[in-house]
ZAVEX-935739 format. One record per residue (C-alpha): residue in three letters; x, y, z. Coordinates in steps of 0.25 Angstrom, whole numbers. Example, Ala and Ser with C-alpha at 12.3 -4.5 7.8 and 13.67 -1.06 7.14 Angstrom:
% ZAVEX-935739
@kegu: Ala | u: 49 | v: -18 | w: 31 .
@kegu: Ser | u: 55 | v: -4 | w: 29 .
***
This chain:
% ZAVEX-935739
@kegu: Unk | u: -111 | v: -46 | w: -46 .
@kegu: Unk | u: -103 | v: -60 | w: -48 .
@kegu: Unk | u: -97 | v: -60 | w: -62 .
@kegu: Unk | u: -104 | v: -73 | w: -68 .
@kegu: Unk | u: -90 | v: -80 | w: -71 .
@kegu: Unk | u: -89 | v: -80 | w: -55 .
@kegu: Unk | u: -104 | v: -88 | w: -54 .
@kegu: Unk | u: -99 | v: -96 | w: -65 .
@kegu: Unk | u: -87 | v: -101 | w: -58 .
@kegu: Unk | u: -95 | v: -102 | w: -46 .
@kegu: Unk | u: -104 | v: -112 | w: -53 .
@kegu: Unk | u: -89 | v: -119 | w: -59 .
@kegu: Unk | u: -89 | v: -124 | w: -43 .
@kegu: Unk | u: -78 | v: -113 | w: -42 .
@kegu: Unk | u: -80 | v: -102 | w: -27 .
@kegu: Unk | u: -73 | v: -92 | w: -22 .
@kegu: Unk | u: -66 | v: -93 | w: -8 .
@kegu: Unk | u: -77 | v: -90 | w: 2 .
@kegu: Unk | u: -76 | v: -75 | w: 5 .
@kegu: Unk | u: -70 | v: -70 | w: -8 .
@kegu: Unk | u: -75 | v: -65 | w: -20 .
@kegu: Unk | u: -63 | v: -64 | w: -30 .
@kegu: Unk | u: -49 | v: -66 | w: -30 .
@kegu: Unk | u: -39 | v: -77 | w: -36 .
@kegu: Unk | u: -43 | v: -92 | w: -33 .
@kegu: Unk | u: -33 | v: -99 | w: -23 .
@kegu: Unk | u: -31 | v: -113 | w: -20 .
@kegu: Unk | u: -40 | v: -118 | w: -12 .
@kegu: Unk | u: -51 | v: -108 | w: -20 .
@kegu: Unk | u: -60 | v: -119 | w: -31 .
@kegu: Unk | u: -60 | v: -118 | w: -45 .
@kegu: Unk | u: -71 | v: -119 | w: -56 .
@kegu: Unk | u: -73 | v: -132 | w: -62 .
@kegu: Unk | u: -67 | v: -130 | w: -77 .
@kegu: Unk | u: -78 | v: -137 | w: -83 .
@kegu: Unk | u: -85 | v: -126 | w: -78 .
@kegu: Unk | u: -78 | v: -116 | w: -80 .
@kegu: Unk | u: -75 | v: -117 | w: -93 .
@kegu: Unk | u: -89 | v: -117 | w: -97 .
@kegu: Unk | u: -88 | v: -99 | w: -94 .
@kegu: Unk | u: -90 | v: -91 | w: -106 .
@kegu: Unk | u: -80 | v: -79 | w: -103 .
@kegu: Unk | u: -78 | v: -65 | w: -111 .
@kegu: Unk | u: -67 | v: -60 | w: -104 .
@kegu: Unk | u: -53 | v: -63 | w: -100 .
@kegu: Unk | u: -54 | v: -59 | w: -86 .
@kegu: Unk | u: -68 | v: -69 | w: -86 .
@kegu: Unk | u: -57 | v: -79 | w: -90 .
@kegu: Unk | u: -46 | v: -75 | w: -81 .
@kegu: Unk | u: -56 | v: -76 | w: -70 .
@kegu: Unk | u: -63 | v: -91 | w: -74 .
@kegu: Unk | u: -47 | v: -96 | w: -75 .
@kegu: Unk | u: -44 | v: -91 | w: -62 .
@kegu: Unk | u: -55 | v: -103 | w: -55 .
@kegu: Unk | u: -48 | v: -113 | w: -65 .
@kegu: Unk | u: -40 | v: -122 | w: -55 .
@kegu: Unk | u: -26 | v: -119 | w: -59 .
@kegu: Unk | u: -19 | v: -131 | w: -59 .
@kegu: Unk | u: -31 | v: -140 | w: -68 .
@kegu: Unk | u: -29 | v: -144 | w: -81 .
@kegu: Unk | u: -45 | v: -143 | w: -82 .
@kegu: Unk | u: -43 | v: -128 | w: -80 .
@kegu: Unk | u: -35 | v: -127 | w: -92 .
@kegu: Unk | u: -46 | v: -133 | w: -100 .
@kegu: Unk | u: -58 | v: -123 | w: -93 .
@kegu: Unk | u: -48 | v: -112 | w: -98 .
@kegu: Unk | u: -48 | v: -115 | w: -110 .
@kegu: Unk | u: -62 | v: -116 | w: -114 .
@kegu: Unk | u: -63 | v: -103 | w: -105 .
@kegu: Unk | u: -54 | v: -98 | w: -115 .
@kegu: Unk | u: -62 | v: -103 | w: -127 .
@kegu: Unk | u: -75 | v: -100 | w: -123 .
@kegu: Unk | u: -72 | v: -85 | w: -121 .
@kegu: Unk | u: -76 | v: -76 | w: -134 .
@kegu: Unk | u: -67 | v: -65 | w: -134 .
@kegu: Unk | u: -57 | v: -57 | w: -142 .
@kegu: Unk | u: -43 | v: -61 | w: -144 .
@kegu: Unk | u: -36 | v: -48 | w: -132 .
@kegu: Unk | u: -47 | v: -56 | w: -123 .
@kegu: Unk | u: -42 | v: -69 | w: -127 .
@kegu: Unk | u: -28 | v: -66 | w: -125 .
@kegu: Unk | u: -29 | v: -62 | w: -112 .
@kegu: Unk | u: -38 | v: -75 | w: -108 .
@kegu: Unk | u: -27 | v: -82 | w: -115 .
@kegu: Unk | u: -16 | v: -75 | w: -105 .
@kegu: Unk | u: -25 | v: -80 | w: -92 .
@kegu: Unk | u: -28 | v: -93 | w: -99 .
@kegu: Unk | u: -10 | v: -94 | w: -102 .
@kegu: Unk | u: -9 | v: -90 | w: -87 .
@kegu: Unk | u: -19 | v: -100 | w: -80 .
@kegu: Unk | u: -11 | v: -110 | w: -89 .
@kegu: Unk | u: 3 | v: -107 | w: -86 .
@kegu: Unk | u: -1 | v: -107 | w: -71 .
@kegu: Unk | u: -6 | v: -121 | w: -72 .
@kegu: Unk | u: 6 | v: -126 | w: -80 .
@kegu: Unk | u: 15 | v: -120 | w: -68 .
@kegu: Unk | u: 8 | v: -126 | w: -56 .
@kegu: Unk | u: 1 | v: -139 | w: -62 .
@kegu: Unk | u: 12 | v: -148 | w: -59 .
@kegu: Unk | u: 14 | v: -146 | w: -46 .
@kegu: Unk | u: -1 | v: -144 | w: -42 .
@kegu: Unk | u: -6 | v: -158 | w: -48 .
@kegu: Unk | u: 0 | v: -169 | w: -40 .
@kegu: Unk | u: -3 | v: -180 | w: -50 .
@kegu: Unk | u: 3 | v: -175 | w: -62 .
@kegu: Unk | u: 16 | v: -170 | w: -52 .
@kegu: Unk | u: 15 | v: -185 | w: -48 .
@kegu: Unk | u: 15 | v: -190 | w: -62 .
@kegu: Unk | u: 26 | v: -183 | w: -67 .
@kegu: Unk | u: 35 | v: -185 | w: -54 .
@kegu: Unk | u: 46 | v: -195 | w: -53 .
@kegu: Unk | u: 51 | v: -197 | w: -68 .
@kegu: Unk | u: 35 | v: -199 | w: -76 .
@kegu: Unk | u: 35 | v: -207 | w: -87 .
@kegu: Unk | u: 35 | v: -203 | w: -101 .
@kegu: Unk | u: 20 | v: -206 | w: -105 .
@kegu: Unk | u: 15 | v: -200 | w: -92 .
@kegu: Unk | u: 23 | v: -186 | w: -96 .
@kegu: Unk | u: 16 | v: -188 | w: -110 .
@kegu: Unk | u: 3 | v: -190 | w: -104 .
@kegu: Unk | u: 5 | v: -177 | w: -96 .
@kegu: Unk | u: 10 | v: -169 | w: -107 .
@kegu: Unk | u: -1 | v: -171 | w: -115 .
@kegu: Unk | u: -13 | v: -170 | w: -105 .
@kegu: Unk | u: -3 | v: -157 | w: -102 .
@kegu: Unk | u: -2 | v: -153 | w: -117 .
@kegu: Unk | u: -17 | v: -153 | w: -119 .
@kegu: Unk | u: -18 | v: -143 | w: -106 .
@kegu: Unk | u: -7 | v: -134 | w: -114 .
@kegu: Unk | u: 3 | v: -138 | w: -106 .
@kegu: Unk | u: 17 | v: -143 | w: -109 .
@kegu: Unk | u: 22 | v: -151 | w: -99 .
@kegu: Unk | u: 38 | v: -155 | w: -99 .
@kegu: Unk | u: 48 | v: -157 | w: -90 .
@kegu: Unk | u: 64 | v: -154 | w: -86 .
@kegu: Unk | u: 73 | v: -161 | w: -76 .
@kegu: Unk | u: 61 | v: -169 | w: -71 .
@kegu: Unk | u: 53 | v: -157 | w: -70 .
@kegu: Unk | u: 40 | v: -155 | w: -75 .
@kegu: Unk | u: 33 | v: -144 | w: -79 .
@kegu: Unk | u: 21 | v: -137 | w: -87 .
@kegu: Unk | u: 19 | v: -124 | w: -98 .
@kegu: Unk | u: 9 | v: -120 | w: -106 .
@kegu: Unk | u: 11 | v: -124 | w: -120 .
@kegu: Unk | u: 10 | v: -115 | w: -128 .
@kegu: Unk | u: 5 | v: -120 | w: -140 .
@kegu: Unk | u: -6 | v: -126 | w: -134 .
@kegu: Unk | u: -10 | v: -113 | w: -130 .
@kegu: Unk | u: -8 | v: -107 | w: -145 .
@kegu: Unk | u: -17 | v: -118 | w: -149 .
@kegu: Unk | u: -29 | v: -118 | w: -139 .
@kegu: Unk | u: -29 | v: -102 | w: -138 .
@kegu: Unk | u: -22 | v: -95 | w: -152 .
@kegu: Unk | u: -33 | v: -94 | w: -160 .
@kegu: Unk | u: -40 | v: -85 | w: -151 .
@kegu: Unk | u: -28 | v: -76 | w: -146 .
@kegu: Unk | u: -24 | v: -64 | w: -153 .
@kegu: Unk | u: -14 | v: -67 | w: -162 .
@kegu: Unk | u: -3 | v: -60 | w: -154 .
@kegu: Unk | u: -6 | v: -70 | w: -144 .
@kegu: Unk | u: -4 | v: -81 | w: -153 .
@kegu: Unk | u: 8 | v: -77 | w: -157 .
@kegu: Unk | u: 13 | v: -76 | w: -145 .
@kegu: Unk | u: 8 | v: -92 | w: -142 .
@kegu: Unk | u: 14 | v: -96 | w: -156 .
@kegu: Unk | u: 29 | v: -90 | w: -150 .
@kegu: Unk | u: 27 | v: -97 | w: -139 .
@kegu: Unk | u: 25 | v: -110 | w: -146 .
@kegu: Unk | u: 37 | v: -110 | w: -152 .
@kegu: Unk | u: 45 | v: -109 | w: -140 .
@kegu: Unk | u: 38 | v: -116 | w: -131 .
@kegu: Unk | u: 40 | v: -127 | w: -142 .
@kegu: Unk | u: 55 | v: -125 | w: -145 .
@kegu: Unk | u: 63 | v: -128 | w: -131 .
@kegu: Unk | u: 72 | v: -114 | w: -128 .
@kegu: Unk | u: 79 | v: -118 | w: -116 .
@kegu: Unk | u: 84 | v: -130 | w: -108 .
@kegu: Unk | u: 90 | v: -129 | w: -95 .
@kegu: Unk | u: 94 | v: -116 | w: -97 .
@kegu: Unk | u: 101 | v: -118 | w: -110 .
@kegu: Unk | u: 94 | v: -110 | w: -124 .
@kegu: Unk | u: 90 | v: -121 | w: -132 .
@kegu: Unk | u: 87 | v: -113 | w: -143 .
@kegu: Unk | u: 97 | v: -107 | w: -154 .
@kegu: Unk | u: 99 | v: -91 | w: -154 .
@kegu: Unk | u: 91 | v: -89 | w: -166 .
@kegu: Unk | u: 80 | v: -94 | w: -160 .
@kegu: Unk | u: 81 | v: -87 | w: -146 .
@kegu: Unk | u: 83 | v: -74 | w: -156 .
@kegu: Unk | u: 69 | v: -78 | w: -163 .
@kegu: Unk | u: 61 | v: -78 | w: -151 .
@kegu: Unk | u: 67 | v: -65 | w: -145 .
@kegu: Unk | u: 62 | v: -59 | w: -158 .
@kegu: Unk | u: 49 | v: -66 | w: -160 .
@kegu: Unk | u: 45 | v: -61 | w: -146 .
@kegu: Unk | u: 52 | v: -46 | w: -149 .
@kegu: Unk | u: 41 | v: -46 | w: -162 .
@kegu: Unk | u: 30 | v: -53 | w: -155 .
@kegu: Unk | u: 30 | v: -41 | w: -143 .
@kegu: Unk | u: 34 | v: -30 | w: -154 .
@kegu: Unk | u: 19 | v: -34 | w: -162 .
@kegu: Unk | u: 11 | v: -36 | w: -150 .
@kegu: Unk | u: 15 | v: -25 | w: -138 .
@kegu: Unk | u: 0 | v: -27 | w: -133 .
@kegu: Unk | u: 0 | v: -42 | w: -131 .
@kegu: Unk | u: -7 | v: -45 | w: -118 .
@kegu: Unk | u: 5 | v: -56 | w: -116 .
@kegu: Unk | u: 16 | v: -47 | w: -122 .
@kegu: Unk | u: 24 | v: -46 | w: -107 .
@kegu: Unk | u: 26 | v: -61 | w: -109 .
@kegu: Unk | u: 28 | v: -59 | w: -124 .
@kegu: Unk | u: 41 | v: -49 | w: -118 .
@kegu: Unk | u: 46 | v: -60 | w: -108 .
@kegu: Unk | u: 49 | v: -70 | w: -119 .
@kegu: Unk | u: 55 | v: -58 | w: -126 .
@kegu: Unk | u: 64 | v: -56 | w: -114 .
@kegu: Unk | u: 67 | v: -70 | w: -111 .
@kegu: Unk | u: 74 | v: -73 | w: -124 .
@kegu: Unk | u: 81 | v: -62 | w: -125 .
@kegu: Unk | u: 86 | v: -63 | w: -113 .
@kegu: Unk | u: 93 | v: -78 | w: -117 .
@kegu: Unk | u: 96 | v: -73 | w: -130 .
@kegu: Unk | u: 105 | v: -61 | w: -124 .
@kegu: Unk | u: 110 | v: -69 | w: -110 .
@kegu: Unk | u: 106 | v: -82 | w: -113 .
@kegu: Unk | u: 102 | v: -91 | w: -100 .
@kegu: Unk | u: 108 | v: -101 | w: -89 .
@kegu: Unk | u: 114 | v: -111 | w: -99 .
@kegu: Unk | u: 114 | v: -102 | w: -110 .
@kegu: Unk | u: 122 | v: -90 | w: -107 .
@kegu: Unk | u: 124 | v: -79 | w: -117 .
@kegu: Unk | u: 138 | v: -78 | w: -110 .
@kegu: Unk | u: 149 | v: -87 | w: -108 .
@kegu: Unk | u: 149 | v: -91 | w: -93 .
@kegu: Unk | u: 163 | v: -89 | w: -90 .
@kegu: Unk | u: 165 | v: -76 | w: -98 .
@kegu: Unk | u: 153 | v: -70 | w: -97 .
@kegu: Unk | u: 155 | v: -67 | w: -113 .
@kegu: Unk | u: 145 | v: -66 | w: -122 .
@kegu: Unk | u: 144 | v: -79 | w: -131 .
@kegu: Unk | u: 149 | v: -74 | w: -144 .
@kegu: Unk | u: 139 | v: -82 | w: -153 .
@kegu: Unk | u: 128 | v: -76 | w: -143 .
@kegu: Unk | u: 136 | v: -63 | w: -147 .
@kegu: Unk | u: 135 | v: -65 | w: -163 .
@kegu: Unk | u: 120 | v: -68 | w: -161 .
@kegu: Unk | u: 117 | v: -55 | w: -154 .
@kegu: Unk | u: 124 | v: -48 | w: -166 .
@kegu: Unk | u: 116 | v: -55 | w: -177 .
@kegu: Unk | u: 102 | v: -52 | w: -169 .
@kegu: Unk | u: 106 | v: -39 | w: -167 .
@kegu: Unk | u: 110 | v: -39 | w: -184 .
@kegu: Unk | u: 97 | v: -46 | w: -186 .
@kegu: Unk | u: 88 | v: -38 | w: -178 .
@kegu: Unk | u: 92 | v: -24 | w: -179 .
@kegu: Unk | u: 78 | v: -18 | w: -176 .
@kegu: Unk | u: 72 | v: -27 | w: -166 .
@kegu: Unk | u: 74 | v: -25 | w: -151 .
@kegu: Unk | u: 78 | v: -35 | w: -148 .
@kegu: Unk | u: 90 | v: -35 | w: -158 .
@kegu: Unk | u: 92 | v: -20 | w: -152 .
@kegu: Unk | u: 93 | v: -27 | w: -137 .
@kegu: Unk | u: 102 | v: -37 | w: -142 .
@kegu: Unk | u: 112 | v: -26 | w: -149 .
@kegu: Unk | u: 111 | v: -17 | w: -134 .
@kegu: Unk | u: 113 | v: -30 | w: -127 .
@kegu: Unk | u: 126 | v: -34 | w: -136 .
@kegu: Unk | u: 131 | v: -19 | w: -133 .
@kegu: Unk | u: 130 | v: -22 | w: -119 .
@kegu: Unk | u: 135 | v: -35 | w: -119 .
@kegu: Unk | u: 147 | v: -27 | w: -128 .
@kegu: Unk | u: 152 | v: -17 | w: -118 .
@kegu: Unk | u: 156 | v: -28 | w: -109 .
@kegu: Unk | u: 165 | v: -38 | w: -120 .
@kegu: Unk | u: 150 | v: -46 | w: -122 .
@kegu: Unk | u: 153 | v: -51 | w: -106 .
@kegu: Unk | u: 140 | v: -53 | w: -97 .
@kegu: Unk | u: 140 | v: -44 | w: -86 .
@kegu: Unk | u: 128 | v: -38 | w: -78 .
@kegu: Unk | u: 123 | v: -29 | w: -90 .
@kegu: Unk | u: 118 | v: -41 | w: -97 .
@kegu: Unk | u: 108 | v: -43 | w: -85 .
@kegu: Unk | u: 105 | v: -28 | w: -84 .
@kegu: Unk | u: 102 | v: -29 | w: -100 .
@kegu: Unk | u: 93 | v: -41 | w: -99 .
@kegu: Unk | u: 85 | v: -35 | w: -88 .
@kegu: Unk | u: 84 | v: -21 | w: -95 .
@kegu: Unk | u: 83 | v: -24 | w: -110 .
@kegu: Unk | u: 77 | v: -38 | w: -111 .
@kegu: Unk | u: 69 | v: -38 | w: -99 .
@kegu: Unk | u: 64 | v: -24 | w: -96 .
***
């Protein structure tokens, strides 16, 4: 029997290629009209994962189809978060390849664009959830991820939301610029620790391996630093010695947390070698920090 959301799409004026009868849609496959498609009452995430996957990728509309998909599906929250994670992929996707698979907006901001015709594309972009900026003449897209918080919150479980609202906060307070930290070492130290607590409360989040990553990824800098902003003098190899009095007072205020007990194993390491880089500080990073 044809699962209805198949003669649905169908009807949306979507078809699979001739001679199949599942599988993932290519380029030259159709997609469902979003008007239409928006219109499906779903119950289920994989219902939803299924609808999104005839949305064309690389439209705005789709976005909007989505969306209301989303909205129109009554379901619990564990449901919802797990929409919400296809929803958050077919988004970032779009915001990866839109640029370079739209020739007229590629055209528009080619060749040094005006300032009111940025404007005009970071806002028809914002109301899309996306933030468009640029860098060395570059441009690019990302999900914003306040939009998301806004449009989606109220209906997630409140791990999920918590999880949105961190990432407001940094997405809205620039980290790095050309390889540089641009923020100071207390506030490095106070996301390592709000993403230590937020995986320590919620083990069973369905997006905890991402949760784990940004756990990682800031750790990582706060122990090594990165390309402009070494954690060791480039022609000593020593350890900064402010960095140094910084990992002493973590350690001094946060005795009990594993990340203060990492930070006292990796200064013993650093230790037995006069505080000078040398190969264990990769093998550490990769076996303590990134396991």
């Amino acid at each position: 029997m044809i699962p209805l959301i198949f003669l649905f799409l169908a009807s949306c004026g979507w078809h699979l290629p001739q001679g199949t009868t599942s599988g993932p849609v290519k380029k030259e496959d159709s997609f469902a009209d979003p008007a239409k498609i928006s219109l499906l009452k779903l119950s289920n995430a994989l219902q939803y994962h299924e609808a999104l996957e005839h949305l064309d990728p690389v439209d705005l509309a789709s976005l909007s189809a989505a969306r209301t998909l989303f909205s129109n599906c009554m379901s619990d929250t564990l449901v919802r978060d797990s929409m919400f994670v296809d929803f958050n992929g077919f988004l970032n996707n779009l915001a990866a390849s839109y640029l370079e698979n739209n020739e007229m907006v590629a055209n528009q901001l080619a060749n040094s664009p005006s300032s009111e015709t940025v404007n005009s594309l970071k806002a028809s972009f914002a109301a899309n959830g996306m933030l468009l900026s640029s860098r060395e003449g570059s441009f690019s897209l990302e999900p914003q991820t306040r939009f998301l918080l806004q449009q989606f919150g109220n209906v997630l479980s409140g791990a999920y939301r918590e999880f949105l609202s961190i990432g407001c906060r940094e997405q809205e307070a620039e980290f790095e610029k050309e390889g540089k930290i641009q923020v100071p070492a207390d506030s490095l130290v106070s996301r390592i620790l709000t993403w230590e607590n937020f995986i320590q409360r919620n083990p069973g989040f369905i997006s905890i391996r991402i949760a784990r990553e940004n756990y990682a990824h800031y750790l990582s800098l706060f122990l090594a630093g990165e390309d402009n902003s070494r954690a060791f003098d480039p022609e000593t190899n020593h350890l900064n010695d402010s960095l140094k009095v910084t990992f002493e007072s973590f350690i001094a205020r946060n005795p009990e947390s594993s990340s203060g007990q990492l930070v006292k194993a990796y200064l013993e390491m650093l230790k037995s070698n006069d505080f000078n880089y040398s190969d264990k500080v990769d093998s550490f990073l990769l076996e303590k920090v990134y396991h």
